[in-house]
N, C-alpha and C positions, 0 to 999 in steps of 0.2 A: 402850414398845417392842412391834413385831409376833412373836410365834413366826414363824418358819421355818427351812427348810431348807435347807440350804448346800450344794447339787450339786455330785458330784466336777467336782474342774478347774475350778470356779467360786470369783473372787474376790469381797471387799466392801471396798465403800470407806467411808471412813470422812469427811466431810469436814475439811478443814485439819488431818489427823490430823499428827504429826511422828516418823518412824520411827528405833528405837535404831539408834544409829552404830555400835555396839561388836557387836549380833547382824547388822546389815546386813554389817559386815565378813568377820565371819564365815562365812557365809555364802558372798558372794562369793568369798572365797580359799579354801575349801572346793570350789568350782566351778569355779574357775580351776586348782586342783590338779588336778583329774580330767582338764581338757582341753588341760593344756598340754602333753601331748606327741602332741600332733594338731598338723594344719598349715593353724593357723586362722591371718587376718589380723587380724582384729578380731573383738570385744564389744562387745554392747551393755549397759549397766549400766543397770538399772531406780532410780527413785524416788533418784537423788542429788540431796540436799538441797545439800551443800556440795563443800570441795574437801578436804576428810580422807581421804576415801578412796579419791579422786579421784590423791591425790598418791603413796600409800603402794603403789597399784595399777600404778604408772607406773614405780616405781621397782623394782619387784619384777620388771615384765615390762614393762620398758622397749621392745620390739621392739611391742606389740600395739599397733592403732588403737582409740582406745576413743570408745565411741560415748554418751556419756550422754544419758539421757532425764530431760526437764524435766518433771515429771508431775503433782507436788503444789506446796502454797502459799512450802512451807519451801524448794524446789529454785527456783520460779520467782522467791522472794525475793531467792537467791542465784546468781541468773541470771549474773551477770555475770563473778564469779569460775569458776563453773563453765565458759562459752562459752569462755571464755579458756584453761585448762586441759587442754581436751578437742581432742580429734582430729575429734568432727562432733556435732550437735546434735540430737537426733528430738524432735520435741512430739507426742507421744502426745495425740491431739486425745480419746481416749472418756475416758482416765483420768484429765487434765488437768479437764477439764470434771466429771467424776463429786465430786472432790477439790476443784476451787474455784467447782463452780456453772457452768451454761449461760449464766450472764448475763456473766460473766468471760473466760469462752472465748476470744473475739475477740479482747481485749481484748489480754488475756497471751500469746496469739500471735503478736500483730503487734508487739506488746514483745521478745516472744524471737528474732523473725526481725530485726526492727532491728536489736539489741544486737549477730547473730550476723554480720550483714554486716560492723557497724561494726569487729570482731574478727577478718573474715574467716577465720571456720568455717565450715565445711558444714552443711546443715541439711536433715532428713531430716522429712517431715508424714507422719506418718499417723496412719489408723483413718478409714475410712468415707469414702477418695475417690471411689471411681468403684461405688459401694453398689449404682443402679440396675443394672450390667452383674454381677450375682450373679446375676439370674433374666431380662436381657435382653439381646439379640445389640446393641443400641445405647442410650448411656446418656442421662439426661434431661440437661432443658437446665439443671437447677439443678447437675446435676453436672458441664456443661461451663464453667460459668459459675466454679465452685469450682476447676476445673483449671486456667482461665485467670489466676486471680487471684494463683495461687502462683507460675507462669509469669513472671507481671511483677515478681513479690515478686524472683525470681530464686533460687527454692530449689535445690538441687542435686538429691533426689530425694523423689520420691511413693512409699509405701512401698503396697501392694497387701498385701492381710489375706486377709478372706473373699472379696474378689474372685478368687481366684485358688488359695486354699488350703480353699474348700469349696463353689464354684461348680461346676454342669455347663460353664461357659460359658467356661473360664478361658484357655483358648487363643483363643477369640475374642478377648478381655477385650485379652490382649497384643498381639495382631494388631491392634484395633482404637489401642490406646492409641501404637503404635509408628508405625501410619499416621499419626495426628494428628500427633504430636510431631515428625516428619519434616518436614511441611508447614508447622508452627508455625517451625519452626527454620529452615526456607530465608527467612518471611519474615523472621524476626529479622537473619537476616545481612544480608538486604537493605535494613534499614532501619538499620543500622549504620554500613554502607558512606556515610550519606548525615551521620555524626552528625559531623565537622570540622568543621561550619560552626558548630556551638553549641562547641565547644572553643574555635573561636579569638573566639568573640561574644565568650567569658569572658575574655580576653586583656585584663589594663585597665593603662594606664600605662605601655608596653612600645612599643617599637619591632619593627614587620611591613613583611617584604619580601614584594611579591607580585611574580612570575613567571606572568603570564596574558596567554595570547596574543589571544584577543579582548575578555578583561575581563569575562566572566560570572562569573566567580568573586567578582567585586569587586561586582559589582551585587547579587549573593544575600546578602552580610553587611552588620553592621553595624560600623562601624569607628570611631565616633564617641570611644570611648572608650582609647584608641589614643592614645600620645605625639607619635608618628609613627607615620607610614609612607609607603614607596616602592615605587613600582609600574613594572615593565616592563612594556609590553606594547607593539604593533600596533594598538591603537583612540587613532589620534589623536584622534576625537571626546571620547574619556572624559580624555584625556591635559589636553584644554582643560576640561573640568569638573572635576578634582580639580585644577587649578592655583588654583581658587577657595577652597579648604580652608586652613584655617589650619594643619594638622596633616600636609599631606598633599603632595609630592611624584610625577613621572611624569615616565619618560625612553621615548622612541618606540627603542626595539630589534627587530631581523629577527629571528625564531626560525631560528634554524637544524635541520635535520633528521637533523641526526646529531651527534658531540662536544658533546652537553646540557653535561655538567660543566666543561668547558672553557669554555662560555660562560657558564653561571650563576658561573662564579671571574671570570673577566674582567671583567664591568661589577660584580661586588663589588667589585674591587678598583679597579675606575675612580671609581666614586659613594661610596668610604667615607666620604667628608667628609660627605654628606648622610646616612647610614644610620648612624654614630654620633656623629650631634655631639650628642647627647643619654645615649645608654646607651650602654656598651662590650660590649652583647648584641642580640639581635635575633632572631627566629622568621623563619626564613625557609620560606615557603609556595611551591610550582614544580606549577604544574598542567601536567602534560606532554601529555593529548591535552585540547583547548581546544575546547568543546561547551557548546548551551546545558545547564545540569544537569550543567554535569562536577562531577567533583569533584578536591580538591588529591591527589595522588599522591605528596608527598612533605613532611614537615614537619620540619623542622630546626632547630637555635640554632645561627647562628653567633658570632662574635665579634672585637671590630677585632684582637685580638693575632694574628687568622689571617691576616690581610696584611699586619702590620709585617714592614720589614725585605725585604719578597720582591719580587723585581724581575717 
């Protein structure tokens, strides 16, 4: 071992150290005493290992969001029980790292953000995101690159440290981070608006009504996997190449430009003998304005007991 000096407010880590349950407790409920008549929402709990304390905290101050952090070997071990128990998830990326190694880092992160989806928790990253924007007005590309990553990850928040809490620059820091995320985010939406066509790819063994008035919508998927399906539209042309499908049905109908519902009921209930003579269900797709790149505007299951019986 080296001598040194252990600087006020500075911690040491100890690697895959495993900290007492019984003085952690203590501790915490110690602290929770002092601020529980403040009008806080939530804490965050450091270094939870398991779900001991996890349980006793919840039950004492059942109203609080509790934020546990996965930090050491023993918390990341019992990852699962933790995500599950908790209110939101933070991976303390400097402590994590200090406690099980740089070589782990990734590794057990992308384990914890997994785990934390598959649970649907919130998951909170920090320590050292946007590091370059502490001593500069715009941050490097290895920090854009790390913001982007978590973005797809789908984290719910980047937690800002010394960016922000000992930067000259920390109002830029926000200004800049709140620009991006704005622009990041229109595209997302936009690229969302286009994701029904991989829904209904996934569609397999089911019966699909398509409502498409020039048939662009039919031409952009893949339908092969598909029990059936039956298509309205106005492309006679397409009307005589899906009669060649073994799977695949096509009646030439007017779109009408007003009472939609009234006519999507009516040849339902005219064509049910084709739409369920296989399944008593069906996904019914209705693209209302008919463009090439449209997209469906409306996706629905219907079912044959919704025309028995009705004149």
């Amino acid at each position: 071992l080296q001598n040194f000096v252990l600087k006020p407010k500075k911690g040491l880590n100890i690697p895959f150290s495993e900290y007492d349950n019984k003085l952690q407790e203590k501790l915490y409920f110690t602290n929770l005493k002092k601020i529980s008549k403040l009008n806080i929402d939530c804490v965050g709990l450091r270094f939870i290992q398991n779900l001991s304390i996890l349980s006793k905290i919840k039950k004492k101050y059942p109203k609080l969001i509790l934020v546990s952090k996965i930090e050491n070997f023993l918390g990341y071990k019992n990852r699962k029980e933790i995500i599950k128990y908790s209110d939101t998830i933070m991976i303390d990326r400097g402590d994590l790292s200090a406690e099980v190694g740089l070589n782990k880092l990734f590794k057990f992160s992308e384990n914890i953000i997994e785990d934390a989806k598959k649970a649907g928790t919130p998951v909170i990253v920090a320590t050292e995101n946007l590091n370059s924007l502490i001593t500069n007005t715009q941050p490097t590309k290895s920090d854009i690159v790390n913001l982007e990553y978590y973005l797809q990850k789908k984290i719910e928040f980047m937690m800002l440290s010394d960016e922000t809490a000992t930067s000259n620059y920390a109002k830029n820091t926000i200004r800049w981070l709140r620009l991006y995320l704005s622009k990041n985010k229109f595209q997302n939406k936009e690229r969302q608006l286009l994701k029904i066509e991989n829904l209904i790819s996934n569609i397999k063994n089911e019966t699909v009504i398509l409502f498409s008035k020039k048939g662009h919508f039919y031409e952009k998927l893949n339908f092969k996997n598909l029990n059936n399906l039956v298509l309205f539209t106005e492309n006679r042309n397409l009307i005589k190449k899906i009669q060649l499908k073994y799977n695949s049905v096509a009646y030439y109908v007017k779109f009408p430009k007003k009472y939609l519902y009234d006519f999507l009921y009516k040849n339902l209930k005219k064509y049910q003998s084709s739409i369920f003579k296989s399944n008593n269900k069906a996904y019914l797709i209705n693209v209302v304005f008919p463009r090439k790149n449209s997209r469906a505007n409306s996706l629905s299951i219907v079912e044959k007991k919704d025309f028995d019986n009705v004149k």
